[in-house]
N, C-alpha and C positions, 0 to 999 in steps of 0.2 A: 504493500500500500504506500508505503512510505516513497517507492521509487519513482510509482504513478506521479506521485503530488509532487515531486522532482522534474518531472519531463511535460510534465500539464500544462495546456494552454487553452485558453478558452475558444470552445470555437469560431466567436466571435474574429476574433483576433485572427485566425486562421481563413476565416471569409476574408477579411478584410486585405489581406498578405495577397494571395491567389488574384484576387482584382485587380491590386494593383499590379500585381506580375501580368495579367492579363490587357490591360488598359497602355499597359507602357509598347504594347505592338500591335494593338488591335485598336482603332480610333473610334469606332463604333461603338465600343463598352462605353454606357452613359447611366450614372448614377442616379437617381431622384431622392431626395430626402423630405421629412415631413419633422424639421426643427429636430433633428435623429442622429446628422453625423457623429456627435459625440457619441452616444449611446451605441449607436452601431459602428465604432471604430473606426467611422470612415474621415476622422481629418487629415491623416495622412496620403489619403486618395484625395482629396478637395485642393492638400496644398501641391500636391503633383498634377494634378492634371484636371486647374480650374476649369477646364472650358468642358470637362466631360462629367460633372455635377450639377445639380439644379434643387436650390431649396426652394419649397414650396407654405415654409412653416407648416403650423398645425392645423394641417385640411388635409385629411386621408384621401377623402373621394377626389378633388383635385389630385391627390399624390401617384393617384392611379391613370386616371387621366387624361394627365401630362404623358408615363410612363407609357399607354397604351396609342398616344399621337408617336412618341418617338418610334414603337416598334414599329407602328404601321407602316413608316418610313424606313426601315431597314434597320433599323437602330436595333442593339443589345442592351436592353434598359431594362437595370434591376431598378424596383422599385421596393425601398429601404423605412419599416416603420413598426413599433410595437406591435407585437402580435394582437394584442387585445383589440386595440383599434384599427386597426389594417383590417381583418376579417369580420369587423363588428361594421364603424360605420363604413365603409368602403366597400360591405359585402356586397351591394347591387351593380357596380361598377367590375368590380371581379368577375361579376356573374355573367353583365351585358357586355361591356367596354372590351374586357379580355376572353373570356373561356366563349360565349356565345359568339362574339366577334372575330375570336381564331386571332387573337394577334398575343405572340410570343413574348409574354410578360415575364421577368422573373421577379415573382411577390417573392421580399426577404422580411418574415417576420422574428423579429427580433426581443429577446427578452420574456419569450413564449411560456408557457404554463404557467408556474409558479415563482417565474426567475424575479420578476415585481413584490417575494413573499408580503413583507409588510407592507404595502400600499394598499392591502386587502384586494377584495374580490374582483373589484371596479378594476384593477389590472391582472388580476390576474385571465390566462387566454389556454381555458379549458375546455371551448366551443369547435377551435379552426378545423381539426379534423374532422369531427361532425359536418357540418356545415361546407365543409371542399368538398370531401365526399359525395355529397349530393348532389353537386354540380356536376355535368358532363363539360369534358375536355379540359380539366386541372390534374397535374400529376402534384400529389403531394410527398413532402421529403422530410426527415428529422436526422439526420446524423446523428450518430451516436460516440464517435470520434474525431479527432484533428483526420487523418486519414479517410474517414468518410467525408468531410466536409470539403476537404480538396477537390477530391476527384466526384462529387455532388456539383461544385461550383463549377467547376471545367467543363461539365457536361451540359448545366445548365446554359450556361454562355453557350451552346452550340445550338438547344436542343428549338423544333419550329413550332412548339405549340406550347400554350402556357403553364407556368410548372409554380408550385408555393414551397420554398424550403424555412422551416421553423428552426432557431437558435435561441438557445439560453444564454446564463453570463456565466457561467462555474466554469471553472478549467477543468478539462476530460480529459483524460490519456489520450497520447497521440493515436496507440493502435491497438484496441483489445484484444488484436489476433494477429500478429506481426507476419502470421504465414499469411494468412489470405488475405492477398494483394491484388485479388481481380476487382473489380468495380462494375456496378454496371444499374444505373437506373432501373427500378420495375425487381429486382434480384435482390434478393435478402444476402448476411454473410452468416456464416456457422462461426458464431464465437469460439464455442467449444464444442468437443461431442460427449456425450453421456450416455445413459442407461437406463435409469429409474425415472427422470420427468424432464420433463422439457419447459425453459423460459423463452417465452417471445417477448422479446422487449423491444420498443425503438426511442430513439432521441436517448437521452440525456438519465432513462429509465432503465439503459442496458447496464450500465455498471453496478447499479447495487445488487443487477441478477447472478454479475462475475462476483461479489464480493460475499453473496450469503452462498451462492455454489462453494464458494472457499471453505465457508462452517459446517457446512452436508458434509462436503468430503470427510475434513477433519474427524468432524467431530460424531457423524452419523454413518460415515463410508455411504453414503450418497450419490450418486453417480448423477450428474445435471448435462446437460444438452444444453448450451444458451444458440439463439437464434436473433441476430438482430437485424427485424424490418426495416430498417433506413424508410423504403418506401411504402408509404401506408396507400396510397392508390398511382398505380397499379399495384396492386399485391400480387409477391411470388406464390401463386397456387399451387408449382410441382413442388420448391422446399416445406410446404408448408404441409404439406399431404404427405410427403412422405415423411418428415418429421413427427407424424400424427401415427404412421402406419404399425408403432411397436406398440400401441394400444396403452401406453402409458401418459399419469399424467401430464398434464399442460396449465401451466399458467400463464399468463399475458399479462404484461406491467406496462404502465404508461402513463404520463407525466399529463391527464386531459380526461376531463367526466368518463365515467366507467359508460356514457351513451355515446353510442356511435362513433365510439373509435376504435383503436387497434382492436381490443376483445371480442366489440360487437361483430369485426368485420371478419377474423378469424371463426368466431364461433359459426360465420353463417356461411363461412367456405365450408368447414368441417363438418358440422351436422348435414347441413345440403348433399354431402357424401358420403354419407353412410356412418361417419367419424361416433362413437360413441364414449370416448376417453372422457376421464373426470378431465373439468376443466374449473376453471376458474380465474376471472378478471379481475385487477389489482389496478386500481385509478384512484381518483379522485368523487368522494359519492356523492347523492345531491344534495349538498347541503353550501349554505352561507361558509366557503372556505374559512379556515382559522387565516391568524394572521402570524406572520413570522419569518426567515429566513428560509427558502428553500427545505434547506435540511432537516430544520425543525416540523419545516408541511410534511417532508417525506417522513420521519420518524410520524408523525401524528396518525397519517392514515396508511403507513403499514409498507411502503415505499423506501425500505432499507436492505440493509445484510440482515438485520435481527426479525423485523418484519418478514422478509421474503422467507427466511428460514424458516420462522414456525408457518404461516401459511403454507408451505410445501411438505410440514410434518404434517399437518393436518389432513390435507388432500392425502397423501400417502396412507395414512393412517386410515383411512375410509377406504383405498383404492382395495 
């Protein structure tokens, strides 16, 4: 653990690195911000390369826009702003301007779940996957590492149809699985393999799956499977099915309402197929979120190493 928080970078930080490496030979790359460069790391982009930024202050739906005139134009325009409000008031713009309108937006919502802890609920942004999902023609993304979020960004800068990548503020390991180096939008990565149950986690929800997998082993001889979704739509239906096929448990963990996201959307690939495995979703439940640090939301509803642990003796214990 100790070496993680050693080499940890927020992936923030990480988005912000890749752009500018991307912007310094591509002139196309054009930023939008919504009064956010700070927040989203991006002054270092603003003071390199003024001409390919554009503040818009605090007007989401403008932020979008702007974002969705320049793609229409050929432009690569992320469009850069709190998750909460990015997908909240901006979401009929998302829905018409980009995904219905076919122009190659990339929404960067930043500061996403519960990275806002104390600012309470009003920031916190436990909706977006819900609510992307529903939409036809948005790919949505969560990285779960420095190394996901590189090659998430690289791709996005390429990709012709509109894509939403969500970022917290905590530093994450740069690579939860230093072997698996393939990448690829729409494609989950095997954290680990196991035996006895399987985590699906995606964003910023994969690590505490590596971290209580560490106390099974130890301390249970536990044998854990992590799976990390990066892309929550399109979802990898053949990893995920065949992940399912030892008929053992599964949990799914995710940093966003236990509705209509990662869990729901897992559960309705796998029952739809026959999938009959105890299962069980680990989110955020509907309530008036607490207020606190991250870490503290994640200890509170169960979003840890010690949380995930007993929830997986539990499931087990029933299995």
């Amino acid at each position: 653990m100790e070496e993680t928080k050693a080499t940890a970078t927020a992936n923030l930080e990480v988005f912000s690195e890749v752009l500018q490496n991307l912007a310094a030979s591509d002139k196309d790359i054009m930023v939008v911000t919504s009064d956010s460069r700070g927040s989203g790391k991006l002054v270092p982009f603003g003071q390199k390369y003024p001409e390919q930024i554009v503040e818009v202050g605090i007007a989401e739906q403008n932020l979008v826009g702007v974002a969705t005139g320049l793609a229409s134009m050929g432009k690569k325009a992320f469009a850069v702003s709190p998750a909460c409000f990015l997908t909240a008031r901006a979401l009929e713009q998302i829905k018409n301007d980009v995904a219905y309108s076919d122009n190659p937006v990339k929404l960067i919502g930043i500061s996403a779940g519960v990275s806002y802890g104390a600012l309470g609920t009003t920031h916190h942004s436990l909706h977006d996957y819900a609510v992307l999902r529903a939409i036809n023609n948005i790919t949505v993304v969560a990285p779960a590492d420095n190394f996901e979020t590189a090659e998430a960004i690289k791709a996005a800068a390429e990709m012709k149809s509109p894509v939403y990548l969500r970022f917290g503020k905590k530093n994450m390991p740069v690579n939860l699985n230093a072997n698996a180096t393939d990448f690829k939008i729409g494609k989950g990565r095997v954290i680990q393999e196991g035996t006895n149950l399987t985590f699906v986690a995606t964003g910023e929800a994969v690590l505490p799956c590596v971290e209580a997998a560490k106390l099974l082993e130890k301390d249970y001889n536990i044998s854990c499977k992590i799976v990390s979704i990066h892309t929550i739509k399109p979802l990898d239906n053949e990893l995920l099915l065949a992940s399912a096929a030892n008929s053992k448990p599964i949990i799914t963990v995710e940093e966003h309402s236990i509705y209509g996201g990662l869990g729901e959307a897992v559960a309705s690939l796998l029952f739809q197929n026959g999938f009959r495995n105890k299962f069980k979703i680990v989110g955020l439940p509907d309530d008036h979120t607490v207020s606190g640090s991250q870490i503290e939301i994640f200890n509170h509803y169960g979003i840890s190493a010690e949380g995930l642990k007993n929830t997986a003796l539990n499931i087990i214990k029933c299995d």
